[in-house]
MIKE-674689 format. One record per residue: residue in three letters; x, y, z of N, C-alpha, C, O in turn. Coordinates in steps of 0.001 Angstrom, whole numbers, plus 500000, padded with zeros to 6 digits. Example, Ala and Ser with C-alpha at 12.3 -4.5 7.8 and 13.67 -1.06 7.14 Angstrom:
2
<rec res="ALA" n_px="513190" n_py="494310" n_pz="507800" ca_px="512300" ca_py="495500" ca_pz="507800" c_px="513200" c_py="496700" c_pz="507800" o_px="514236" o_py="496681" o_pz="508465"/>
<rec res="SER" n_px="512850" n_py="497750" n_pz="507080" ca_px="513670" ca_py="498940" ca_pz="507140" c_px="512900" c_py="500030" c_pz="507870" o_px="513409" o_py="501138" o_pz="508039"/>
//
This chain:
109
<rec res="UNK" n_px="898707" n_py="151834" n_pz="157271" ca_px="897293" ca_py="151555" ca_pz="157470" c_px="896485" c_py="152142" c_pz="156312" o_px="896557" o_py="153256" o_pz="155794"/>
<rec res="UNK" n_px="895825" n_py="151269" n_pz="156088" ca_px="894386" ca_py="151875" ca_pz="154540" c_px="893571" c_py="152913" c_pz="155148" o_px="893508" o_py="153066" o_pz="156368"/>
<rec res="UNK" n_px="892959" n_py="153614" n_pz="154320" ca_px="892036" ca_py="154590" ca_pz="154871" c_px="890738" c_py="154356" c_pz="153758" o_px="890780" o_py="153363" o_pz="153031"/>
<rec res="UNK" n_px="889966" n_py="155001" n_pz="153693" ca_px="888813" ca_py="154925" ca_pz="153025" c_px="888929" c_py="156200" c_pz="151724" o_px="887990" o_py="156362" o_pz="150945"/>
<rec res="UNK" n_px="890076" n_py="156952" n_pz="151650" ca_px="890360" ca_py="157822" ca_pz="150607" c_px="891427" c_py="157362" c_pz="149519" o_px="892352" o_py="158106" o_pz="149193"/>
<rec res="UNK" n_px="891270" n_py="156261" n_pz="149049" ca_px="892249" ca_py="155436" ca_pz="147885" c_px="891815" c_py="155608" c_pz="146691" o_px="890615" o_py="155573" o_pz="146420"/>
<rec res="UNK" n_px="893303" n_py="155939" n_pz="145316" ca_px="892945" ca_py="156317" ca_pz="144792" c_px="894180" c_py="154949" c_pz="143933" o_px="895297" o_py="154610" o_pz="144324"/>
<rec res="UNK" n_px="893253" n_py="154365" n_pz="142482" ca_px="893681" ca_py="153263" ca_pz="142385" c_px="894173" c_py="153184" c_pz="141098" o_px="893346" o_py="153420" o_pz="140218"/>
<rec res="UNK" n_px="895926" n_py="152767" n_pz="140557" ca_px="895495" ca_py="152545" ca_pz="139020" c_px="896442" c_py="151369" c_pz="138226" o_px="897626" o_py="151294" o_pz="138553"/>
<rec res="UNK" n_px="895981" n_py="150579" n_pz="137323" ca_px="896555" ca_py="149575" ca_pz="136761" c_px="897850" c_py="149982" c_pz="135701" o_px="897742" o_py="150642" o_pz="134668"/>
<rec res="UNK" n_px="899034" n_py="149422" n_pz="136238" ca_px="900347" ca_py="149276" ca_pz="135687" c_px="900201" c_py="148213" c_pz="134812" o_px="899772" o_py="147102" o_pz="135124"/>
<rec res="UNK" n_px="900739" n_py="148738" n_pz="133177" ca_px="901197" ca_py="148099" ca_pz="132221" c_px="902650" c_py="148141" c_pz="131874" o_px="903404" o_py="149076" o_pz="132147"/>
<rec res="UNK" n_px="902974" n_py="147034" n_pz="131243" ca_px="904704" ca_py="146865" ca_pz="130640" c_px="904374" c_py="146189" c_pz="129475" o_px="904443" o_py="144960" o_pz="129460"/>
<rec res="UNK" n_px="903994" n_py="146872" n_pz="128407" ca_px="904156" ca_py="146352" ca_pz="127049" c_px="902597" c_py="145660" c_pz="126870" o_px="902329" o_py="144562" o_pz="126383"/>
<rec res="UNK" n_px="901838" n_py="146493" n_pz="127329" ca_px="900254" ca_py="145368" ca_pz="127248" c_px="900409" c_py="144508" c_pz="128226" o_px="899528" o_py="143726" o_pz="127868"/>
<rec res="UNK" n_px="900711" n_py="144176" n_pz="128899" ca_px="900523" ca_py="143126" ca_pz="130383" c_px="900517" c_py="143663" c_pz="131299" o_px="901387" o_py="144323" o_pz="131868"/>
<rec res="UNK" n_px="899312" n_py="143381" n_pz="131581" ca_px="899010" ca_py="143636" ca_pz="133599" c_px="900436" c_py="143662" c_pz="134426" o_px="900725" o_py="142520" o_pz="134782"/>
<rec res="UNK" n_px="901168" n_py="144404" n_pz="134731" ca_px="902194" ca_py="144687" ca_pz="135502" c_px="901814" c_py="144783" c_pz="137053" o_px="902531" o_py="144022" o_pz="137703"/>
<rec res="UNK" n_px="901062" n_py="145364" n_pz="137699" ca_px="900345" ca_py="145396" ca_pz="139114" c_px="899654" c_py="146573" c_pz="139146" o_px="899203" o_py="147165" o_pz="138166"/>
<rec res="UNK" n_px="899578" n_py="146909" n_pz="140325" ca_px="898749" ca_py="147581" ca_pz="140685" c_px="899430" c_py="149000" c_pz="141933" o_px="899875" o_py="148850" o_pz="143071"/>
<rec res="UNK" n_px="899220" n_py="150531" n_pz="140961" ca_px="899776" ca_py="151126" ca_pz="142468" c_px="898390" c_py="152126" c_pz="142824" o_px="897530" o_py="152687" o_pz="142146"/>
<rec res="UNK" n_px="898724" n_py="151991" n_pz="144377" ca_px="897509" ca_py="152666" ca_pz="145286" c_px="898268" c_py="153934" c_pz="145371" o_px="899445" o_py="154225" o_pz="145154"/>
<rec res="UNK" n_px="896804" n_py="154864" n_pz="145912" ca_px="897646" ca_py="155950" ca_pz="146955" c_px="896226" c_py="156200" c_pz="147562" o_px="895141" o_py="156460" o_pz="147042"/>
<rec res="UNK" n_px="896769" n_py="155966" n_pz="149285" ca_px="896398" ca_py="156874" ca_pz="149913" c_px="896865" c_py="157725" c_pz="150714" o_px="898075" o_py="157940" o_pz="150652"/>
<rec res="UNK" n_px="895889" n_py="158598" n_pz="151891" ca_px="895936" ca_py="159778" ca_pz="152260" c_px="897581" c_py="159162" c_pz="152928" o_px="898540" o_py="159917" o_pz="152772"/>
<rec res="UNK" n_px="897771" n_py="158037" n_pz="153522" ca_px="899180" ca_py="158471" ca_pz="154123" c_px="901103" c_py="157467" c_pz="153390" o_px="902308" o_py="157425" o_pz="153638"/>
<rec res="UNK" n_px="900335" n_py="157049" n_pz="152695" ca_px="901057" ca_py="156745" ca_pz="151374" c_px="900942" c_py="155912" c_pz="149711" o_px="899844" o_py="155472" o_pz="149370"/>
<rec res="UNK" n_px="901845" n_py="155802" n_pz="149020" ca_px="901657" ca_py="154953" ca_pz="147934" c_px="902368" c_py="153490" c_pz="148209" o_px="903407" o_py="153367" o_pz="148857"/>
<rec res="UNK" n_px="901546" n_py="152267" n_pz="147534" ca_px="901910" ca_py="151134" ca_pz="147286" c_px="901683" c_py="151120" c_pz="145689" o_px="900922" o_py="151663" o_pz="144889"/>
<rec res="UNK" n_px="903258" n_py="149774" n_pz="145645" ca_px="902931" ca_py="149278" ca_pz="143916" c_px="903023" c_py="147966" c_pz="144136" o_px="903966" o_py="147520" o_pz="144788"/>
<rec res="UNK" n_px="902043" n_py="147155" n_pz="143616" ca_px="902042" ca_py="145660" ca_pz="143901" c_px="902343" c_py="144885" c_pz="142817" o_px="901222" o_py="144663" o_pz="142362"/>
<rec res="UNK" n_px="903073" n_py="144366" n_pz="142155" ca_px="903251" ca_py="143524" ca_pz="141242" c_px="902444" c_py="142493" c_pz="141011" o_px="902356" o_py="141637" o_pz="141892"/>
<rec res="UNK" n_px="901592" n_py="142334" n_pz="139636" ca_px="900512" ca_py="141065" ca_pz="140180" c_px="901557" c_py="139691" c_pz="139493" o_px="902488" o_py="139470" o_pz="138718"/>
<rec res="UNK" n_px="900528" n_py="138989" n_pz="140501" ca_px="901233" ca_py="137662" ca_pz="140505" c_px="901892" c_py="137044" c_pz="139156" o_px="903004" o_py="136580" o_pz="138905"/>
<rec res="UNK" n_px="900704" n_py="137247" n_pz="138396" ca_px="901108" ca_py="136223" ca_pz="136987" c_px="902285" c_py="137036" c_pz="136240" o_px="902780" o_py="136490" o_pz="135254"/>
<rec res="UNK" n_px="902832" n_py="138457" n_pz="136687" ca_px="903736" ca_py="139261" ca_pz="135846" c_px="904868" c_py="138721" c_pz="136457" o_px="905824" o_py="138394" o_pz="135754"/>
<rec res="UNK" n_px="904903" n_py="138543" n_pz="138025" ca_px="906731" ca_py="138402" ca_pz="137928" c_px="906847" c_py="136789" c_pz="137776" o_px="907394" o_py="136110" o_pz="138645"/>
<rec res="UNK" n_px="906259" n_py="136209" n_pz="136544" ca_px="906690" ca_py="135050" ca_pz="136158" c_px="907536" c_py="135578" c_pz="134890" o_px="908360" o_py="134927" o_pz="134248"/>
<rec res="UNK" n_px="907152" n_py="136862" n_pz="134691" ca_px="908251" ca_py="137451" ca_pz="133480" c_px="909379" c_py="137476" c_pz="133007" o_px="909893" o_py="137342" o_pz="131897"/>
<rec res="UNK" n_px="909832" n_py="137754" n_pz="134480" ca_px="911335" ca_py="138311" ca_pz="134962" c_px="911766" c_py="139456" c_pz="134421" o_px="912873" o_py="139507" o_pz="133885"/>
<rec res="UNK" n_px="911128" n_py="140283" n_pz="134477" ca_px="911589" ca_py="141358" ca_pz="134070" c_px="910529" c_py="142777" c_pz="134757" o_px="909420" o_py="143193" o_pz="134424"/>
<rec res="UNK" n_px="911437" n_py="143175" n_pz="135756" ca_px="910487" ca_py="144439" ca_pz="136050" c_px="910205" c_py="145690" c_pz="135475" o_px="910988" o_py="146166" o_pz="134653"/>
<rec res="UNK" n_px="909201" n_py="146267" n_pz="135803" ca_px="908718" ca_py="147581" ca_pz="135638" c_px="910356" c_py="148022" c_pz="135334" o_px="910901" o_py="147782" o_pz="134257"/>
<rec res="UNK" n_px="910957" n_py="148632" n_pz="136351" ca_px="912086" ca_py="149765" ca_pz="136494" c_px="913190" c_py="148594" c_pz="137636" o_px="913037" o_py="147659" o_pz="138422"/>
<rec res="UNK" n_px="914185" n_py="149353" n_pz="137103" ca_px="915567" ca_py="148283" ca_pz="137926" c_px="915094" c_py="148883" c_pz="139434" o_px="915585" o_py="148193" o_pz="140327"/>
<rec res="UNK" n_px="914514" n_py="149660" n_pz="139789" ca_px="914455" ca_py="150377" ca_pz="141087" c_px="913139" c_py="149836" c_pz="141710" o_px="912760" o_py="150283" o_pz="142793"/>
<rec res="UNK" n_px="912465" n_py="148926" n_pz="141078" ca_px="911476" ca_py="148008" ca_pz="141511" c_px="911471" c_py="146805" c_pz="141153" o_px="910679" o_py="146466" o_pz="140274"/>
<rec res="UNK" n_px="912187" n_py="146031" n_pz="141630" ca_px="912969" ca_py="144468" ca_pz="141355" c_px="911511" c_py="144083" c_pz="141733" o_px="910857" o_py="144594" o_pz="142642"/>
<rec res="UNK" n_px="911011" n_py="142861" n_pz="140685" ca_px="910346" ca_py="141996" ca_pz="141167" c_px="910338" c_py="141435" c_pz="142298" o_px="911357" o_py="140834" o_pz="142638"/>
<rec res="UNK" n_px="909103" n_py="141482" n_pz="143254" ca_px="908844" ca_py="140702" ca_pz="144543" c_px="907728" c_py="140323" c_pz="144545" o_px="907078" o_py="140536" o_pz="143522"/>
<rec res="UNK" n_px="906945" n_py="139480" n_pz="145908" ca_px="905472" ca_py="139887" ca_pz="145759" c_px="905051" c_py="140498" c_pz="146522" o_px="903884" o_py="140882" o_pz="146595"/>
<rec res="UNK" n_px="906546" n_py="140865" n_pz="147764" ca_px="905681" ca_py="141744" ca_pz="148847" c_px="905590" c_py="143527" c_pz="148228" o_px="906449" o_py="144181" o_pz="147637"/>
<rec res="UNK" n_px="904419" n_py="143846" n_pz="148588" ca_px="904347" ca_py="145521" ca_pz="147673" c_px="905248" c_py="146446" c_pz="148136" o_px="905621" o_py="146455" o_pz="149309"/>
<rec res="UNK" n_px="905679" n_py="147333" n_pz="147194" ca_px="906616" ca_py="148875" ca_pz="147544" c_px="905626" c_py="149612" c_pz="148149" o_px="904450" o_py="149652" o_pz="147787"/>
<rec res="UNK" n_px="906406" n_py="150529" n_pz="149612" ca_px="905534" ca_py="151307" ca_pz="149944" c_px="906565" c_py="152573" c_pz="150016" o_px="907629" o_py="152424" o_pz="150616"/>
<rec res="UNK" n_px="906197" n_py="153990" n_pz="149317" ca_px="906558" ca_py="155019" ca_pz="149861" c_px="905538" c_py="155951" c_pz="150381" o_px="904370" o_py="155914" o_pz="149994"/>
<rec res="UNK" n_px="906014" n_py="156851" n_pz="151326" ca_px="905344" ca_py="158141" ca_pz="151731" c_px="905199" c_py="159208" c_pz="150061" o_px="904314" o_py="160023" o_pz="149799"/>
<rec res="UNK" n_px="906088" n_py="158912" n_pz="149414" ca_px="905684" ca_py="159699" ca_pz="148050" c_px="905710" c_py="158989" c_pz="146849" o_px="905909" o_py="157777" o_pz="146934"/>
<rec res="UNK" n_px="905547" n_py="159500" n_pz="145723" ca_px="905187" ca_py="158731" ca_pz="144322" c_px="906685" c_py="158708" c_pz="144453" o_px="907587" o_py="159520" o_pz="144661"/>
<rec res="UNK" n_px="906468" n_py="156610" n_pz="144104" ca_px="908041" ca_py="156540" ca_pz="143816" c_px="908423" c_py="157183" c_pz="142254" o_px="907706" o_py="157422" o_pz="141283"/>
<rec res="UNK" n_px="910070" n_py="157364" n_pz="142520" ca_px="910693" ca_py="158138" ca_pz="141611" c_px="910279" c_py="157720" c_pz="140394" o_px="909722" o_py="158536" o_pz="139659"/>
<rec res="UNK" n_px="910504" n_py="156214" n_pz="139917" ca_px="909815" ca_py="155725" ca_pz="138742" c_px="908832" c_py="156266" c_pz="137823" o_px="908896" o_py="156756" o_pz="136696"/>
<rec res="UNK" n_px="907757" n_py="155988" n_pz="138779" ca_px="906516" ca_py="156526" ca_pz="138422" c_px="906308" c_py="157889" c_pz="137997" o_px="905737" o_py="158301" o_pz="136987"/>
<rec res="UNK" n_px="907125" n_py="158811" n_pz="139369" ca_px="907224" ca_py="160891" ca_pz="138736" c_px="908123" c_py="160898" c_pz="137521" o_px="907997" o_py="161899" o_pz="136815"/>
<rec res="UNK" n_px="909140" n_py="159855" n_pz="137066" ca_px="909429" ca_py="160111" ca_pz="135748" c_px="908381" c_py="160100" c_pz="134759" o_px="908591" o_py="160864" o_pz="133816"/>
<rec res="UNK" n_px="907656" n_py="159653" n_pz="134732" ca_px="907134" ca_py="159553" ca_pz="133573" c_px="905213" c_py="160843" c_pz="133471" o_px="904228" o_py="160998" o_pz="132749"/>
<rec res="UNK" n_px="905865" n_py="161414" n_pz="134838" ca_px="904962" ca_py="162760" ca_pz="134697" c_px="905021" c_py="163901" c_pz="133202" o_px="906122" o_py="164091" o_pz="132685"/>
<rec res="UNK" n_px="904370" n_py="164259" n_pz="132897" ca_px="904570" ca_py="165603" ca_pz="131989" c_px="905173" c_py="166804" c_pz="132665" o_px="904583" o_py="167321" o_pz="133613"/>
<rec res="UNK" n_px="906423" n_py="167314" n_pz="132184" ca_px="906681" ca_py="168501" ca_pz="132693" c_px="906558" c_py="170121" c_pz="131511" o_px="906252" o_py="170365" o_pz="130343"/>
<rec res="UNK" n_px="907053" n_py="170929" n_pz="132829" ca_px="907037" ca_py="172379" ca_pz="132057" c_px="905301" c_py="172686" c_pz="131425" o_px="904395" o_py="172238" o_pz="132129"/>
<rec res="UNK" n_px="904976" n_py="173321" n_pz="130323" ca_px="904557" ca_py="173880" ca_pz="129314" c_px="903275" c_py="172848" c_pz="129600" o_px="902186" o_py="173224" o_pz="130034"/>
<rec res="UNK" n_px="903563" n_py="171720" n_pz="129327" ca_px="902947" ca_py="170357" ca_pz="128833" c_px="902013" c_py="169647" c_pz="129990" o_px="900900" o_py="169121" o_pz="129944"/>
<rec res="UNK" n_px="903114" n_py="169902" n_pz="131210" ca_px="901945" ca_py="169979" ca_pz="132508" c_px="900989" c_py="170548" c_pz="133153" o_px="900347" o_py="170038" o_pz="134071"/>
<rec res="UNK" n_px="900786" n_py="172171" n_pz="132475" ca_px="900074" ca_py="173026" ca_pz="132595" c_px="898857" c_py="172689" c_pz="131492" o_px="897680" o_py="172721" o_pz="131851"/>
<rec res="UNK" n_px="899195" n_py="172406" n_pz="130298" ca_px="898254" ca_py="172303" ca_pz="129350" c_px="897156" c_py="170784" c_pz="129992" o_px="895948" o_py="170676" o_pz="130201"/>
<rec res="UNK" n_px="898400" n_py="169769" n_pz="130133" ca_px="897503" ca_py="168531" ca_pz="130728" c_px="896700" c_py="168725" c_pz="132173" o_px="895647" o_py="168147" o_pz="132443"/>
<rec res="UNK" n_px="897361" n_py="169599" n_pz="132998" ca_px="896580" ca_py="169726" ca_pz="134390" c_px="895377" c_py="170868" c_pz="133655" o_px="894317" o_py="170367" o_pz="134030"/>
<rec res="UNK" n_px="895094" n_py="171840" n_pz="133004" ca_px="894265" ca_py="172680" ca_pz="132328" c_px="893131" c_py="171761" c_pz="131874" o_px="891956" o_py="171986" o_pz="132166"/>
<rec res="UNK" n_px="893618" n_py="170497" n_pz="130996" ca_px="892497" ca_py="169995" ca_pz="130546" c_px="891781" c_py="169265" c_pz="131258" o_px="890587" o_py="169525" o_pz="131405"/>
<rec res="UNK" n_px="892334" n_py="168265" n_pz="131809" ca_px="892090" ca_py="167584" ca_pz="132708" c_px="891221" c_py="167903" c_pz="133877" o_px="890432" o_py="166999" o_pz="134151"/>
<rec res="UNK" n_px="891164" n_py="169011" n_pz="134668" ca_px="891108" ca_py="169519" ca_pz="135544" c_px="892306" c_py="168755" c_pz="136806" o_px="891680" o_py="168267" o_pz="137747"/>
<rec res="UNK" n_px="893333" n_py="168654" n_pz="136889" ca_px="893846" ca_py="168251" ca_pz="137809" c_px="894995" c_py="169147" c_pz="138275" o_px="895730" o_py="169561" o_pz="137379"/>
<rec res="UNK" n_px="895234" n_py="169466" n_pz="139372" ca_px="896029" ca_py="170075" ca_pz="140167" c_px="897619" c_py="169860" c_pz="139552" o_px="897749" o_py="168721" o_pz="139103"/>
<rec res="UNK" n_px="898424" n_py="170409" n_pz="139474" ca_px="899859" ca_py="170083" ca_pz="139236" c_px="900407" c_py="169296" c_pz="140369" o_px="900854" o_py="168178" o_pz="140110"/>
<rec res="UNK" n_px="900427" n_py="169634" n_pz="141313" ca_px="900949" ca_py="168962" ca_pz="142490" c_px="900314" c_py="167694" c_pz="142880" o_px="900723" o_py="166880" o_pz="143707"/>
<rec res="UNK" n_px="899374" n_py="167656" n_pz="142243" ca_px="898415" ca_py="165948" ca_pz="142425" c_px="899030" c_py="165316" c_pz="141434" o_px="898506" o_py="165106" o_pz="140340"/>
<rec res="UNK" n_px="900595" n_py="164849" n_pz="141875" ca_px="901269" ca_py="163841" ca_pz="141209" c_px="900619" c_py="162489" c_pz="140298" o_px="900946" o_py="161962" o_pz="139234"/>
<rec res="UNK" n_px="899607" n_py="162254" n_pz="141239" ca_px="898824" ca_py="160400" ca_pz="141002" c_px="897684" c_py="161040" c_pz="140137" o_px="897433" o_py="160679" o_pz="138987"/>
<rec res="UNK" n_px="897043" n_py="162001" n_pz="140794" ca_px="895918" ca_py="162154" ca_pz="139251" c_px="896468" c_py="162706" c_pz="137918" o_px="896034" o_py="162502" o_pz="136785"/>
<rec res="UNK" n_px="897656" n_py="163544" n_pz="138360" ca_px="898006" ca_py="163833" ca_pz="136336" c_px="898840" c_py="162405" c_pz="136268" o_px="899298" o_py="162495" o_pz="135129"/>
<rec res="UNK" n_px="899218" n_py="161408" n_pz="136678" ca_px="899923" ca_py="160161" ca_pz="136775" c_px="898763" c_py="159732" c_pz="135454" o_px="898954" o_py="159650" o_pz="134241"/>
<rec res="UNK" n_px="897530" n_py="159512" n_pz="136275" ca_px="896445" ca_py="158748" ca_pz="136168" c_px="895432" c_py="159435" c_pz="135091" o_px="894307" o_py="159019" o_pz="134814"/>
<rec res="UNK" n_px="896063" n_py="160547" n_pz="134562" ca_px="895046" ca_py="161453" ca_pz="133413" c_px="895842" c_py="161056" c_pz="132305" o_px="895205" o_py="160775" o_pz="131289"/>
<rec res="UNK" n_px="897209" n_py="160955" n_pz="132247" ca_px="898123" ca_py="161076" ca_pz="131267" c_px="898432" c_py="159445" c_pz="130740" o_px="898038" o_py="158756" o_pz="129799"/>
<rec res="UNK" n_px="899291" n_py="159265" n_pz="131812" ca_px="899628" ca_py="157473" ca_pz="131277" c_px="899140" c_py="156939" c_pz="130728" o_px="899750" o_py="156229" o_pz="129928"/>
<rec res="UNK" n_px="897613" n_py="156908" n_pz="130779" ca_px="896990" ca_py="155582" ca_pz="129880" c_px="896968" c_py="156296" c_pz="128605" o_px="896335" o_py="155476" o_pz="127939"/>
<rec res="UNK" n_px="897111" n_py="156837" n_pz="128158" ca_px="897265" ca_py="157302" ca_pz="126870" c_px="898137" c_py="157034" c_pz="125882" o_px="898395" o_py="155831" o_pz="125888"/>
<rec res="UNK" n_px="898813" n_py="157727" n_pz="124879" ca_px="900018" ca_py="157389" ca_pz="124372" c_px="901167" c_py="157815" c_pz="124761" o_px="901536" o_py="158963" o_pz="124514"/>
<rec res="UNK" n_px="901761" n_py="157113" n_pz="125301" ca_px="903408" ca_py="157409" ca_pz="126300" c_px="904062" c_py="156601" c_pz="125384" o_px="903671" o_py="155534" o_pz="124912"/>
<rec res="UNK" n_px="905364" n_py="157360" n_pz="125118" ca_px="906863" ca_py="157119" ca_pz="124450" c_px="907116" c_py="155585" c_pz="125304" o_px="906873" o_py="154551" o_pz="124683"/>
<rec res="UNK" n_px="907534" n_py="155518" n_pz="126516" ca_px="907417" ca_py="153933" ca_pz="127252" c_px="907169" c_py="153247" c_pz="126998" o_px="906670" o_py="153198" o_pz="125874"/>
<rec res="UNK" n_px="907327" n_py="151531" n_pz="128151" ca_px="906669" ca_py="150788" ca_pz="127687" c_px="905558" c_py="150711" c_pz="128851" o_px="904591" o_py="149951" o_pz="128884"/>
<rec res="UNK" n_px="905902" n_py="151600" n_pz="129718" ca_px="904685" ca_py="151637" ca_pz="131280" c_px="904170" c_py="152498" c_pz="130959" o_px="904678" o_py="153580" o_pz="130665"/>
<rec res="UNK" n_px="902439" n_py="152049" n_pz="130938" ca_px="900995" ca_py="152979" ca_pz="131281" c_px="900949" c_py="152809" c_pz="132565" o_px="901618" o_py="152000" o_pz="133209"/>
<rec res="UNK" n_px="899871" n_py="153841" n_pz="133117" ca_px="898922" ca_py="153480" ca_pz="134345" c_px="897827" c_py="153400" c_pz="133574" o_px="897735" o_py="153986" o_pz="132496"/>
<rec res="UNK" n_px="896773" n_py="152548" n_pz="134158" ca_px="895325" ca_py="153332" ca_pz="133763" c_px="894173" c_py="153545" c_pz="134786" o_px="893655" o_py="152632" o_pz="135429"/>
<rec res="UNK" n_px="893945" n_py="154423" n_pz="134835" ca_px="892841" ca_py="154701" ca_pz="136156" c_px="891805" c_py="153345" c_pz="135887" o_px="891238" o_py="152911" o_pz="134884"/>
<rec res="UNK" n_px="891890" n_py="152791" n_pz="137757" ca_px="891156" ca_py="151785" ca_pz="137977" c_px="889644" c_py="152166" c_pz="138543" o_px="889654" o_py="152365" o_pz="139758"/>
<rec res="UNK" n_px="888577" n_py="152284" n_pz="138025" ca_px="887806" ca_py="152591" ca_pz="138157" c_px="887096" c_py="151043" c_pz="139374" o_px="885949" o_py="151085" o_pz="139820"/>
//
């Protein structure tokens, strides 16, 4: 069920709109938008193209890979102001930036 505390941000794969993952207070969705899985090729082998959305109770694994760790997560949660343990906002401070990858997020305003 949705709640009114969602926090929203746009998935890229190489410059293309990839979908969209939510989080709220009682879990995360990642939705693949439509015109991407004409691609054939997903995000991560652990999120096969569909159109019905992934839902976990936590940030899927995918996505916490590509968190900052150690040293680097302290400096980014420092600047940022974001909590370490607020997986989706340092998700959502960091990703859209320059990542080694080919997946951004970018906070959906």
């Amino acid at each position: 069920m949705m709640n009114n505390d969602i926090s929203q941000g746009q998935v890229f794969y190489k410059d293309m709109f990839a979908g969209t993952l939510l989080k709220t207070n009682d879990e995360y969705l990642f939705t693949y938008n439509k015109d991407f899985l004409k691609n054939k090729t997903p995000i991560s082998m652990s999120l096969p193209l569909r159109e019905e959305p992934y839902h976990s109770k936590d940030l899927f694994p995918f996505f916490k890979g590509l968190l900052p760790e150690g040293w680097y997560l302290d400096i980014v949660s420092m600047s940022q102001k974001v909590d370490t343990k607020d997986y989706f906002g340092v998700l959502i401070s960091t990703s859209g930036s320059d990542t080694t990858g080919a997946v951004t997020i970018r906070r959906d305003e």
